[in-house]
C-alpha positions in Angstrom: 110.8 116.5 84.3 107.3 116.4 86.2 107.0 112.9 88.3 103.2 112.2 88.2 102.2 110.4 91.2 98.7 108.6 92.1 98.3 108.1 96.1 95.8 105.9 97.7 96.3 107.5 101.1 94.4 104.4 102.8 93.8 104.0 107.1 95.9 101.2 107.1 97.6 100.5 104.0 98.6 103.1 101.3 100.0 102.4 97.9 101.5 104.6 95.1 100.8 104.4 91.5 102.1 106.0 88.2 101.8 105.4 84.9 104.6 104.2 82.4 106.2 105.2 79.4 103.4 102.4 77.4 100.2 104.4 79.0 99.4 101.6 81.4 99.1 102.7 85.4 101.5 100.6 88.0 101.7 100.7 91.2 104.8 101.2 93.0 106.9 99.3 95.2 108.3 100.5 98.3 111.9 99.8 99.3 110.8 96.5 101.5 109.5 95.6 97.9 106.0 95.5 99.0 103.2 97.3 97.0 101.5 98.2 99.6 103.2 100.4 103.3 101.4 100.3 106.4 99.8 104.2 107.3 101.3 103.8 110.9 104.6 106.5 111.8 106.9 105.8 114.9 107.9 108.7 116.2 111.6 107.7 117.3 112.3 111.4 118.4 110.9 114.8 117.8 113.2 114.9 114.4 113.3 111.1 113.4 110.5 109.0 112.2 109.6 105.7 110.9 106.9 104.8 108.3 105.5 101.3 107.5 106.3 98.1 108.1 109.4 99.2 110.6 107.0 101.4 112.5 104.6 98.5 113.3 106.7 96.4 114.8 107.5 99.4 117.2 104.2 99.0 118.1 104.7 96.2 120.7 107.5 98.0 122.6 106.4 101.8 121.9 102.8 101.9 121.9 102.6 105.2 122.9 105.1 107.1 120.3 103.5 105.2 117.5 100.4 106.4 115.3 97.9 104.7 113.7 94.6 105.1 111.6 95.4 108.6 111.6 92.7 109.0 108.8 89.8 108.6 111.1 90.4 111.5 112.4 91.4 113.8 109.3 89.2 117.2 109.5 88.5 117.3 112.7 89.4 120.5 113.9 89.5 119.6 117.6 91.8 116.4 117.4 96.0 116.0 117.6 98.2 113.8 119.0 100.8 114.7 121.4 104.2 113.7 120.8 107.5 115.3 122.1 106.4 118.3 123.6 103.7 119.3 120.4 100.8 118.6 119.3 100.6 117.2 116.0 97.9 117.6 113.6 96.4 114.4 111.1 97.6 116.0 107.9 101.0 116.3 109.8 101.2 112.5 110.9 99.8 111.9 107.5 102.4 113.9 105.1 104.8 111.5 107.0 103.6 108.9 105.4 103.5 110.4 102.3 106.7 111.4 102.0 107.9 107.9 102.7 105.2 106.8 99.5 106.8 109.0 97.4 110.8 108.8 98.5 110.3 105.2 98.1 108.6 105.5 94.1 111.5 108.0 93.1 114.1 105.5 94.5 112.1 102.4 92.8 111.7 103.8 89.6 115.3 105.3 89.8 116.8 101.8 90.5 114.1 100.1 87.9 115.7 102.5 85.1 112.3 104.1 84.6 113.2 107.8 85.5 116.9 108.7 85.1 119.1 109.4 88.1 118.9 112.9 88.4 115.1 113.3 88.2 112.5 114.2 88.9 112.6 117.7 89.0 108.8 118.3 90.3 106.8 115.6 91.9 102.9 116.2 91.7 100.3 114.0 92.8 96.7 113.0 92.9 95.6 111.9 96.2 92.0 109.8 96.3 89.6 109.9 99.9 86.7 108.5 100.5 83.5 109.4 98.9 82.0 110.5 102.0 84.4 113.0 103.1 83.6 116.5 103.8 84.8 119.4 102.7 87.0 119.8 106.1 88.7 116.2 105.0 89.5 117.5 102.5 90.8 119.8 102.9 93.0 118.3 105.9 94.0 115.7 103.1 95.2 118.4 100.2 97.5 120.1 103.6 98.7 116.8 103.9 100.0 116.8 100.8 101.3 120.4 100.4 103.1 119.2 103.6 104.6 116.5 102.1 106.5 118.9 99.2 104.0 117.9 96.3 102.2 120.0 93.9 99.0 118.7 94.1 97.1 118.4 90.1 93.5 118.2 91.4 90.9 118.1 94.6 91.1 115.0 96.3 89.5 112.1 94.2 86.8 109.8 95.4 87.6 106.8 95.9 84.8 104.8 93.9 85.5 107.2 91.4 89.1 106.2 91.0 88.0 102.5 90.9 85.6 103.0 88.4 88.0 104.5 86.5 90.6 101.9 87.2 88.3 99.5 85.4 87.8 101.5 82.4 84.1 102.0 83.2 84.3 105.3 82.0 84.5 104.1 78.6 81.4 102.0 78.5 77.9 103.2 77.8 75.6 105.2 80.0 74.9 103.2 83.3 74.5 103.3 87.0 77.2 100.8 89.1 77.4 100.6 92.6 81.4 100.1 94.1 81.6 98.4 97.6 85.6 99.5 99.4 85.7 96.9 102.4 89.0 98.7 103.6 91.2 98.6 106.9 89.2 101.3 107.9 86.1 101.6 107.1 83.5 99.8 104.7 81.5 102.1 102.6 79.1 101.4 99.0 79.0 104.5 96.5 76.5 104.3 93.8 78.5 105.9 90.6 76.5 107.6 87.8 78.7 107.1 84.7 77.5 109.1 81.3 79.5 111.3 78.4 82.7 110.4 80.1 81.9 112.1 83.6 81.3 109.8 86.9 79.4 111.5 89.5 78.8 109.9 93.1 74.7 110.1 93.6 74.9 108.3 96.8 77.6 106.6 99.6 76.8 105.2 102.8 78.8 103.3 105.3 80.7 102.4 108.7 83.6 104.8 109.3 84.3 102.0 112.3 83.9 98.6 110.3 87.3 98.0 108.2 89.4 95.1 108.6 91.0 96.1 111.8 87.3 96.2 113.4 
């Protein structure tokens, strides 16, 4: 068996979604039960991290071995963080946190009796960015996720596209919509082109420095 993952690989929150055996997506709770795990890694040593909630409350004590809003910074070539004798990468701090996204599915969906104990065999994935990324983002975000172990099913997805998606707009007549994604990070408004079941992004602005933690 193939686990199918979706991964909203956010600058402060991610989430993992997959859907069930009655065609309906769901997202995913990690192990603190929460559908939704901080993007912020503590690096307790140069072999051990932490991901999510336990890595923020680090934050007060070890500031300086712990990483946040690591996506700002995916793509460009000239940034790393140094950490333990190496400098690390953003699609290396980021597959940390998706390997916690995806340990933490398998184990939920394990314990929930969705998948039986001894799968999955493969996990694959579909990872969504922002509509304004580049073509260096994103490719920093698919090494991400080849670092993490999964086989990735498609190019990054944008993230107004997935929404649109989410919403079933796809399936509605010919129109032009505009998404607004107020996120941690950033705040951006796509305008979405939606006709014979394709949805192409003809516009997206924004502030890569206006998300909730501004």
């Amino acid at each position: 068996m193939e686990l199918i993952l979706g991964i909203d690989l956010g600058t402060t929150y991610s989430c993992v979604a997959w859907v069930d055996e009655t065609g309906k997506p769901q997202i995913i709770k990690n192990k603190e039960g929460f559908l939704t795990t901080p993007s912020v890694v503590f690096f307790r040593s140069k072999t051990e991290q932490e991901v999510g909630d336990a890595a923020k409350q680090y934050a007060v004590m070890y500031p300086d071995r712990v990483v946040s809003q690591i996506k700002r910074h995916m793509g460009e070539a000239d940034y790393s963080v140094f950490m333990d004798g190496a400098d690390l990468r953003p699609e290396e701090i980021s597959a940390h946190i998706l390997r916690k996204l995806v340990q933490d599915a398998v184990t939920t969906l394990r314990e929930e009796g969705a998948i039986p104990a001894d799968e999955p065999e493969r996990i694959a994935a579909v990872i969504t960015c922002p509509a304004y990324f580049g073509a260096g983002e994103r490719h920093a975000t698919r090494t991400a996720g080849e670092l993490a172990g999964l086989r990735l099913l498609a190019e990054p997805v944008n993230e107004p596209t997935a929404a649109a998606l989410a919403y079933g707009l796809d399936k509605e007549s010919e129109q032009k919509i505009m998404v607004y994604d107020l996120g941690g990070g950033t705040f951006d408004v796509s305008v979405l082109e939606i006709g014979d079941g394709v949805i192409e992004v003809l516009a997206t602005a924004g502030d890569t420095r206006l998300g909730g933690d501004d």
